[in-house]
GUDO-311868 format. One record per residue (C-alpha): z, x, y. Coordinates in steps of 0.001 Angstrom, whole numbers, padded with zeros to 6 digits, always signed. Each point is the difference from the previous one (the first is absolute). Layout:
N
ZXY ...
! end
This chain:
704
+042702+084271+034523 +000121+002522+002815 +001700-000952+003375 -001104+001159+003557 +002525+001488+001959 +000329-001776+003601 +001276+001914+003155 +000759-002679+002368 -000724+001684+003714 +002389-001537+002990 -002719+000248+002568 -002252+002262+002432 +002465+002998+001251 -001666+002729+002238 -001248+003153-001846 +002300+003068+000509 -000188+003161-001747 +002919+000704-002726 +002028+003083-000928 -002511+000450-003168 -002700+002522+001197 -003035-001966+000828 +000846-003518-001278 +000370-002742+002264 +002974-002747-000237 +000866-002981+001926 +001997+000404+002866 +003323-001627+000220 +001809+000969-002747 +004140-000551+001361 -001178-003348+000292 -002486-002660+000258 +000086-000114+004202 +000015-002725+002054 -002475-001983+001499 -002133-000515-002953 -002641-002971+000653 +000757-001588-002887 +002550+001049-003207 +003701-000145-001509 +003446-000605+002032 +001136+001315+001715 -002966+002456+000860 -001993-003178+000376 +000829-003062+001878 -003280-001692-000936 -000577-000656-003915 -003277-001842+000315 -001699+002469-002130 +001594-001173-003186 -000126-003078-001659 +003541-001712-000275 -000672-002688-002141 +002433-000676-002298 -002363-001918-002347 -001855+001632-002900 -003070+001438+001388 -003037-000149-002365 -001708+003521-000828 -003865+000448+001200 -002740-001033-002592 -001576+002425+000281 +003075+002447-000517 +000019+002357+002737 -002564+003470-000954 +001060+003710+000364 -003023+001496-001040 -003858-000358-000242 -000473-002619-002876 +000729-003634-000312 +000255-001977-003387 -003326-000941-002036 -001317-003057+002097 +000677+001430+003413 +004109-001610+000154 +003230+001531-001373 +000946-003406-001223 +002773-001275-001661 -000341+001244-003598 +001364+003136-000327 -002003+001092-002845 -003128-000037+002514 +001597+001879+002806 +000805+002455-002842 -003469+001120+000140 -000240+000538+003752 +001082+003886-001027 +000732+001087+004131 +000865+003951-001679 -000742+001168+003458 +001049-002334+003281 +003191+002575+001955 -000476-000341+003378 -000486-003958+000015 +001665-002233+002045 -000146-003606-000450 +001804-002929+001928 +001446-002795-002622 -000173-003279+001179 +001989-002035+001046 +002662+002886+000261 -001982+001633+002590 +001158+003872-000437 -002463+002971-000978 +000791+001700-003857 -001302+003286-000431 -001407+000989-003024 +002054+003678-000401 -001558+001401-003242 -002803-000351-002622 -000950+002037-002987 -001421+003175+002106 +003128+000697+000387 +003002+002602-001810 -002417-000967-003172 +000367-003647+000302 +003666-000698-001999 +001719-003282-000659 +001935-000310+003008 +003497-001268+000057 +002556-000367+002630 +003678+000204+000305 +001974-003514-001196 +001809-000390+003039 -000428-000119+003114 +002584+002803+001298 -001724+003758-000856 -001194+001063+003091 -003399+001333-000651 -002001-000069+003173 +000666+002697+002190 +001819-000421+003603 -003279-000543+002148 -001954-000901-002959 -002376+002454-000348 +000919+000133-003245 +000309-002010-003377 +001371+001160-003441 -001569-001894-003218 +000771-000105-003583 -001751-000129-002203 +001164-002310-003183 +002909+000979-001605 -000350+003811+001102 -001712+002506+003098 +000822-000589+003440 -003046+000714+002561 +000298+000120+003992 -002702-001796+001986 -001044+000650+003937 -000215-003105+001821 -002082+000349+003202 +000512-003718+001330 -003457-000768-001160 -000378+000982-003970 +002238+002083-002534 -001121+003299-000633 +001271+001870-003385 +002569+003725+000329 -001202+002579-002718 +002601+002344-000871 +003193-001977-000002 +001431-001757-002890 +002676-000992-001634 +001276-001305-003379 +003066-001631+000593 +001419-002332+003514 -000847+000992+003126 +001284-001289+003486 -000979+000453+003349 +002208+001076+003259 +000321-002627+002008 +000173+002674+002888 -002585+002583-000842 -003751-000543-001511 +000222+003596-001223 +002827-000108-002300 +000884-002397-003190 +002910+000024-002649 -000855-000283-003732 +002034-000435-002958 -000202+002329-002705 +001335+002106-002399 +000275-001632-004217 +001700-002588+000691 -000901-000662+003294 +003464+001223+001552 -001570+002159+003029 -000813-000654+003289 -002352+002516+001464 -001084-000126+003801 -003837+001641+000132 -001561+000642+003079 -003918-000513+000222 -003115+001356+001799 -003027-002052+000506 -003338+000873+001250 -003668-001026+000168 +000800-004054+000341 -002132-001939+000229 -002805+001290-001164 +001379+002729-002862 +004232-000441-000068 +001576+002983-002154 +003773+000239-000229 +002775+002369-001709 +003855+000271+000275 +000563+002931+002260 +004205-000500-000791 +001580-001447-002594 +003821-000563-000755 +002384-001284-001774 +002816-001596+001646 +002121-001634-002790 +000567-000206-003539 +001962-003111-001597 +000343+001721-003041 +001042+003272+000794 +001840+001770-002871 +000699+003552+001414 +000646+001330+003467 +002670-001548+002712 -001341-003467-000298 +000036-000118-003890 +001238-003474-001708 +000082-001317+003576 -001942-003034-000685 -001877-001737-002790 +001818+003211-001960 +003400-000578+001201 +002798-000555-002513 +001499-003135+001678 -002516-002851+000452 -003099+002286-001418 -000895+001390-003093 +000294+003465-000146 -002395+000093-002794 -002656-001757+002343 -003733+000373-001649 -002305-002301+001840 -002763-001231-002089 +000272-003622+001188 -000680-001973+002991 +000274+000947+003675 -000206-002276+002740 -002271-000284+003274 -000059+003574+002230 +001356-001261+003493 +002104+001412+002814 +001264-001274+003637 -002160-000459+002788 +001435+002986+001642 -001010+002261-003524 +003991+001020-000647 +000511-001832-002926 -001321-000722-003341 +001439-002536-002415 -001957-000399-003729 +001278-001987-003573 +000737+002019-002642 +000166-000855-003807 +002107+001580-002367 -001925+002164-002586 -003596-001379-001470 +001242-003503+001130 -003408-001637+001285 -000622-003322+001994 +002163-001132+001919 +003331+000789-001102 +000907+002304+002587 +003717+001616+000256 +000710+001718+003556 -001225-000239+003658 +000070+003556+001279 +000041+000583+003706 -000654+003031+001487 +000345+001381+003811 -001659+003141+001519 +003391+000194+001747 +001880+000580-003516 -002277+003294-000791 -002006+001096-002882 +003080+000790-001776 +002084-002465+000821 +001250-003633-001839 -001862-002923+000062 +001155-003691+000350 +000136-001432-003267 +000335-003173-001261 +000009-000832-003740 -000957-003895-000232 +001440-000366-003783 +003485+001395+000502 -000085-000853+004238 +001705+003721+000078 -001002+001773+003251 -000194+003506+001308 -000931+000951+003076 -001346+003355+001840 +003630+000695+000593 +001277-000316-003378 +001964-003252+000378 +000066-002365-002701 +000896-003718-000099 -001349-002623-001592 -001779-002068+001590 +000710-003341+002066 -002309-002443+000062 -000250-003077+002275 +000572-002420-000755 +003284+000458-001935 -000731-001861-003441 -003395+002736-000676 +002651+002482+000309 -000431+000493-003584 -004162-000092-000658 -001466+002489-001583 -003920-000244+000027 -002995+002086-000725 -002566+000843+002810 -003261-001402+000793 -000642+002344+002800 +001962+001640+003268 -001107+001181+003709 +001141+001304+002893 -000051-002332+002835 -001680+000922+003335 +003498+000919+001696 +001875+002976-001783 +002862-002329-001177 -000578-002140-002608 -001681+000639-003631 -001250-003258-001279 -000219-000560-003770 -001343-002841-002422 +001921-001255-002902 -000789-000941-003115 +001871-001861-002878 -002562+001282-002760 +002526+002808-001437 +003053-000376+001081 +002488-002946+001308 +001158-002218+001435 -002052+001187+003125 -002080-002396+002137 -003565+000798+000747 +000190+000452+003736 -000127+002083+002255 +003206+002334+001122 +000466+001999+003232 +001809+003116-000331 +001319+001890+003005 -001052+003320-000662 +003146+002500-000056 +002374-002683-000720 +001159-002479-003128 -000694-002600+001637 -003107-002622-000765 -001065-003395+000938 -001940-002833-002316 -002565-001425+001393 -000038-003562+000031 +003614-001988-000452 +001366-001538+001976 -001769-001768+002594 +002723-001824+002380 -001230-003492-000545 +002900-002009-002460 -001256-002329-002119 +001481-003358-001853 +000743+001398-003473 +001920+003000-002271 -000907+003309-000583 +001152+001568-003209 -000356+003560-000225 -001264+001832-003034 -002615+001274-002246 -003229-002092-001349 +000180+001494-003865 -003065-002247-001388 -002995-001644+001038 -000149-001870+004091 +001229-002822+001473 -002062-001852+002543 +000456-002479+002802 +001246-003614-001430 +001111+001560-003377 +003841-001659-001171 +002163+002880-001020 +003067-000999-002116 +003087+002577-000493 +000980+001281-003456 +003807-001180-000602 +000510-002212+003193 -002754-002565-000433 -000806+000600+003725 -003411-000708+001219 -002035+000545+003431 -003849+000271+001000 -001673+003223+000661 -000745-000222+003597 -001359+003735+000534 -002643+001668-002271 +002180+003780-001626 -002263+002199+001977 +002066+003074-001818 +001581+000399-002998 +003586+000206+001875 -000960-001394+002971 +002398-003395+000121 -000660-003473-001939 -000079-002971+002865 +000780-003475-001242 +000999-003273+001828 +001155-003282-001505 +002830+001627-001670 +002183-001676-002233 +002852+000559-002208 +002563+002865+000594 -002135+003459-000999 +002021+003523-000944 -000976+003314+001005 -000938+000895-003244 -002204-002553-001647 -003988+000665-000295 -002322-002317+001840 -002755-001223-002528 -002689-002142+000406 -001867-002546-002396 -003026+003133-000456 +002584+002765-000808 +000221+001815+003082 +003743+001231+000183 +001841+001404+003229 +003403+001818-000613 +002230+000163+002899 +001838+003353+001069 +003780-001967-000159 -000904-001639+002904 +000739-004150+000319 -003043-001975+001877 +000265+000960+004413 -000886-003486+001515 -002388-000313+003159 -000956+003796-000407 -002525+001603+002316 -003529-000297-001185 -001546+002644-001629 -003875+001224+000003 -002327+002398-001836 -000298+003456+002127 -002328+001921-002784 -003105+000729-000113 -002585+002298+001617 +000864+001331+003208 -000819+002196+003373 +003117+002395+001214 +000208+000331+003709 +002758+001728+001787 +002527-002868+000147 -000950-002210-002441 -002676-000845-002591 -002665-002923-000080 +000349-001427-003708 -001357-002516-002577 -002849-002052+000965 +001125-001546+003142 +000029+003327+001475 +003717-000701+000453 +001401+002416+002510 +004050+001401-000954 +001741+002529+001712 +001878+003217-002289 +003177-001000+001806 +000141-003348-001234 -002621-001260-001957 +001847-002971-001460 -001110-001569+003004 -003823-000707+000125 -001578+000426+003924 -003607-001730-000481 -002710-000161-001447 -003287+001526+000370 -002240-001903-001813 +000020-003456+001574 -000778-002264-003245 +000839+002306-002573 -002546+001621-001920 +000788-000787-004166 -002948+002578-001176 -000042+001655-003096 +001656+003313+001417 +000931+000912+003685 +000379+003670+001048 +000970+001224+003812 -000624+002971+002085 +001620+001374+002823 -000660+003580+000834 -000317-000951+003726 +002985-001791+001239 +002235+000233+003433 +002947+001254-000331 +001410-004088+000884 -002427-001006-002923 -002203-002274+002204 -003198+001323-000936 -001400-002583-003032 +000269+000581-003693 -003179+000924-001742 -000212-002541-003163 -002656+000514-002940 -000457-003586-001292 -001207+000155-003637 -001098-001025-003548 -000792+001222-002949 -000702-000013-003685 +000194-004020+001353 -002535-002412-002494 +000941-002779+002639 -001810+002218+003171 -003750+000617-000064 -002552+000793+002659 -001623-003324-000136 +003795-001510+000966 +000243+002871+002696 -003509-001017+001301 +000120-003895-000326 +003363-001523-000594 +002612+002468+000585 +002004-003113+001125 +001080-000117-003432 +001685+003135-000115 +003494+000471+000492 -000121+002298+002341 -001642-000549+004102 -000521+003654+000074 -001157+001022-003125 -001455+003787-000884 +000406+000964+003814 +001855+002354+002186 +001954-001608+003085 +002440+000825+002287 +003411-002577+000244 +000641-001067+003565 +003776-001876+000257 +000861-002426+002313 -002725-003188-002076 -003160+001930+001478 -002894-000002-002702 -000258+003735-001669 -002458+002060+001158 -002801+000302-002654 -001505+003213+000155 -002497-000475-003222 -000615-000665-003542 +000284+002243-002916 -003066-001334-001763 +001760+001263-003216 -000119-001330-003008 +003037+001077-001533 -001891-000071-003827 +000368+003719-000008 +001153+002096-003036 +001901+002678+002330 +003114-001456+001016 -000424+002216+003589 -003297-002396+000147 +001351-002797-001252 +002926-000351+002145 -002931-001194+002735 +000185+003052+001905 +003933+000056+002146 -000982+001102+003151 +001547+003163+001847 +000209-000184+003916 +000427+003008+002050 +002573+000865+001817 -001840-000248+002982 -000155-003237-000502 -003808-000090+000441 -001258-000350-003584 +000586-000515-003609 -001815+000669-003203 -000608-002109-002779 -001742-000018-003406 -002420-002821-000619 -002734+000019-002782 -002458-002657+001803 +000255-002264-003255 -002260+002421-001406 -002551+001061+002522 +000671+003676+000209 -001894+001464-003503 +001186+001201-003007 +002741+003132-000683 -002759+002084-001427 -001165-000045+003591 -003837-000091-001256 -000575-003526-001096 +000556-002607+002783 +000844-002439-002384 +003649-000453-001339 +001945-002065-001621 +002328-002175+002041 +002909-000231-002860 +001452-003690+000463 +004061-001346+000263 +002655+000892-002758 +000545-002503-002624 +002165-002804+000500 +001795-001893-002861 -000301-003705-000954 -003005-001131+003122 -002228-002438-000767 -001126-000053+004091 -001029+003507+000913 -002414+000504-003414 -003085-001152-001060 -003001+001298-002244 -002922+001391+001572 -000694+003120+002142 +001032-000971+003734 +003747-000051+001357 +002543-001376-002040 -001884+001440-003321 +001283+003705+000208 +003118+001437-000258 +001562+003773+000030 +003065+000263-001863 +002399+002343+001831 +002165+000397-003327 -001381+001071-003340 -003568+001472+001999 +000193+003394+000025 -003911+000426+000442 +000108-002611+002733 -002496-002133-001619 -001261-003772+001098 +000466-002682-002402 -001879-003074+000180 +000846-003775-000567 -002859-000577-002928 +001208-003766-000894 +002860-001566-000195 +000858-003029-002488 +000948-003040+002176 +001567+001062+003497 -000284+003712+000863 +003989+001339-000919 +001252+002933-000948 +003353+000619-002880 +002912+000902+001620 -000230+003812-000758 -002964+001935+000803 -002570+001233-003328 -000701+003058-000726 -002499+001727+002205 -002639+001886-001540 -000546+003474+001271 -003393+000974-000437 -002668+001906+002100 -002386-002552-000984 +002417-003199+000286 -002676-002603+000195 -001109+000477-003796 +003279-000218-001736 +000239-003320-000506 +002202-002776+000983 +003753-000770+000967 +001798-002718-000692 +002803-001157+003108 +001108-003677-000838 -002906-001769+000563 -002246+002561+001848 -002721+002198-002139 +000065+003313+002402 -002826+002762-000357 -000266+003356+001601 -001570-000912+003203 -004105+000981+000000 -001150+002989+002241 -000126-002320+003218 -002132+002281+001596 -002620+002539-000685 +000382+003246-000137 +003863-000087-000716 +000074-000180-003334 +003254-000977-000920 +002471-003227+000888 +002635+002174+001573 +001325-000434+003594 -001879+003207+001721 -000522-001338+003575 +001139+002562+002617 +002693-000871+002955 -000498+001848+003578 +002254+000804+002657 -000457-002098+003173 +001469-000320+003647 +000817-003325+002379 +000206+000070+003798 +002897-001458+001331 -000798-000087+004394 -003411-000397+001922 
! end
């Protein structure tokens, strides 16, 4: 299915001219100025204009329309397979008001545009990619080219002349000058500086400069083996060819921190977090951390190893899921994983740039509770609240009191009894076996909570996990407050904070979504989203503190049932670091025509397969009767519940797909007791069952 791409615009600014030649941009850009009628904190003392709720609220039936058509029968009702058929190819320029959130979306782009490509976004919410007084948006396209939009306030308006293959960043001071990452394995960073003329009407751009300011794998020259090709904590042998993380920099543009694999290692098993300063020069060191030996360099040559806090993760080593640069100039941030290499939590650590030293995010809070802590490592299966652990050798037994939210995070029982050793594993009756680290059971320890997750990085601390949690770098084993009043227990949550104060009182950004999610489905979003667990579901917000309902900007209206994962992931909004708007991909469940941008009907695709349900299938051709399978579907085909024998339930491991360009005539498949087909052509002219919907780009406004 193909997803619309949603700019979310913070409200009506005066019209100034910009430093781009004959393009207009809004006024304002330092800040968001005061005395706004009606917005965010602390620009705004009156927040009337959102709806605070913090209830689900239902989506419109009709969905809300960017574009010219509605679905056969004059309603975009709640069967997606009808509001495939809308086919809105053209609609940029729209704005429509969903109720009952109350803000204007702008519909940013349609098929007229750059040749009308899959969009796709970035994954998080940290790139900036909006220039300072946002006249200016940069788009990818799915899984490759970068584009720049004009933004006039009013509609988007496409840049010929300027793209770019690999990641691309804005300034956060200058509209005329971005930073892209390039070179073959992405080890680069090039500052370009732009021209743009003609906008609105005709916008042309080209690079009038273009530089390179560092290389972290340089090999010859004063800086060579000075970073990812140093001998100490690098390897000097350094040949890319496998994953790099997000492009981002501090708000102030002097520096740039990025993950690094080690050599054609994909996914996310990343090895360092390299941090770069203007300050150090193009030749000089970089700050270095290596994650699976914790051996640090930094730019001037020092080498330790590093100290983490607290004292017993001393000795993780992890893989990376991802690193950033905060907004200050200080701090790197970096996601763990436990995939590769242990016994490293999945969390989130805070490095201090230029230093060895790095905090966990998450343990301990200060409150004590009644019980013992035994520290360790979880070396098979999970424990869970109320299970009885017993100790090999000792006979010693307690009650899990604390779910293991990490692999070495520590086991919390109460109701001890019998005399436990430091060295005997904890088991329980369904095999799950903790191994202490020589340690003997701590009575009344502090309590410990989870501190992973998704997250927005300000410039003293970082909003995290679901609740929108708010920790400073300094000391983030002690949790502040939350954002998100009532929690918000959605599929996925992902933040954005490109606009923040430099006291971090300006409120997170949050993406609430779902996806590849049988249990979800428009009718529930339109009629009894009550039963979803999740009061803001497939919507962008902002998290006030202090018990005050979020302010809800708008819904996504995104299915989540695409085949692009950019798509999929329901569209993580980007806000500007003006603070005024963010951007968003959202394929209208459907609405917005097919990929071949002729026909204007698509196919809508439908959730990923999900093992062992006998409550989200049934046979027919509405909801609940299709499926996409994200594994084993290389051709992205629909699959369709043809019978089933007795209650509708899959086997525990997923058939074998058929691949086939004309999937609904092969025949059956047999999944436990379901008969599945290759889904018919659902609509006319699209002429096979493969998820070919397009997503757009679209914008929210955030003050009236």
């Amino acid at each position: 299915m193909k997803k619309l791409l949603l700019i979310v615009l913070l409200g009506h600014f005066a019209v100034a001219q910009s430093a781009y030649s004959g393009r207009t941009a809004i006024s304002g850009a330092s800040s968001l100025g005061q005395f706004q009628s009606c917005g965010v904190p602390p620009y705004s003392l009156n927040t009337s204009c959102f709806n605070q709720s913090t209830l689900a609220l239902s989506l419109s039936n009709p969905i809300p329309t960017w574009g010219p058509n509605v679905a056969p029968g004059g309603t975009n009702g709640s069967n997606p397979y009808q509001i495939e058929q809308v086919g809105n190819l053209t609609g940029a320029g729209r704005w429509t008001t969903p109720l009952p959130w109350g803000m204007p979306i702008l519909r940013c782009t349609d098929s007229s545009m750059f040749g009308g490509p899959l969009w796709g976004n970035a994954d998080n919410g940290e790139p900036n990619l909006w220039a300072p007084d946002d006249s200016g948006l940069i788009l990818k396209q799915n899984g490759g080219t970068r584009y720049l939009m004009n933004f006039d306030g009013v509609a988007c308006h496409p840049i010929s002349g300027l793209s770019w293959t690999g990641p691309v960043i804005y300034d956060h001071s200058s509209p005329a000058t971005v930073y892209t990452l390039e070179g073959s394995n992405l080890n680069q960073i090039y500052q370009s500086l732009l021209s743009i003329t003609g906008c609105p009407s005709s916008c042309v751009g080209s690079v009038t400069a273009h530089t390179m300011l560092y290389d972290f794998a340089q090999t010859t020259g004063a800086g060579a083996n000075l970073c990812l090709t140093n001998s100490y904590n690098g390897n000097p042998s350094w040949g890319g060819g496998g994953s790099v993380g997000l492009f981002t920099d501090s708000n102030d543009d002097t520096m740039f921190s990025i993950e690094y694999s080690d050599t054609g290692v994909v996914g996310q098993h990343g090895r360092w977090v390299a941090s770069w300063k203007k300050s150090y020069g193009a030749t000089g060191r970089c700050d270095l951390w290596d994650t699976q030996s914790q051996k640090y360099q930094n730019n001037a040559g020092a080498q330790a190893t590093v100290t983490i806090n607290p004292p017993y993760h001393a000795g993780d080593t992890f893989s990376l899921h991802e690193a950033f640069s905060a907004l200050g100039d200080s701090y790197a941030l970096a996601t763990g994983n436990n995939f590769t290499y242990g016994p490293g939590v999945e969390g989130v650590y805070l490095w201090q740039v230029g230093t060895a030293a790095v905090n966990f995010c998450g343990y301990p809070s200060p409150s004590p509770i009644t019980g013992y802590t035994v520290i360790g490592a979880l070396t098979s299966s999970t424990f869970v609240v109320g299970d009885t652990v017993t100790q090999t050798g000792t006979g010693a037994t307690g009650v899990v009191i604390l779910p293991l939210p990490g692999a070495t995070l520590p086991l919390e029982i109460s109701t001890l009894s019998g005399t436990p050793n430091a060295t005997g594993t904890w088991v329980d009756s369904n095999g799950a076996v903790f191994t202490p680290s020589n340690y003997a059971p701590a009575a009344n320890p502090t309590a410990h909570y989870d501190c992973s997750g998704h997250f927005g990085d300000g410039f003293n601390g970082l909003f995290v996990g679901k609740n929108g949690q708010y920790n400073s770098y300094a000391n983030p084993a002690t949790p502040l407050t939350n954002f998100t009043p009532n929690g918000a227990p959605c599929n996925d949550s992902h933040f954005t904070l490109n606009h923040a104060s430099a006291s971090d009182t300006y409120p997170p950004g949050i993406t609430s979504q779902d996806y590849y999610d049988p249990s979800v489905s428009l009718a529930q979003l339109q009629n009894n989203v009550a039963t979803i667990n999740c009061p803001y579901m497939d919507e962008f917000y902002l998290g006030i503190s202090g018990g005050a309902g979020p302010l809800r900007v708008g819904p996504t209206v995104n299915s989540g049932w695409e085949w692009s994962f950019d798509a999929n992931n329901s569209g993580v909004c980007i806000e500007s670091p003006s603070g005024k708007y963010v951007s968003c991909l959202s394929d209208d469940w459907g609405a917005f025509g097919n990929l071949d941008n002729v026909h204007g009907s698509c196919n809508v695709g439908g959730p990923n397969w999900k093992k062992n349900d006998s409550t989200d299938y049934v046979a027919g051709s509405g909801p609940g009767s299709l499926i996409m399978p994200q594994a084993g579907n290389a051709g992205h085909y629909v699959y369709q519940v043809s019978s089933c024998s007795g209650t509708c339930t899959t086997g525990a491991a997923a058939p074998t797909w058929t691949q086939s360009n004309t999937v609904a005539g092969v025949g059956s498949i047999t999944d436990g007791t379901i008969t599945w087909v290759g889904a018919p052509d659902i609509n006319t002219p699209a002429n096979t069952a493969t998820s070919n919907c397009r997503p757009e780009v679209m914008i929210m406004k955030l003050f009236q």
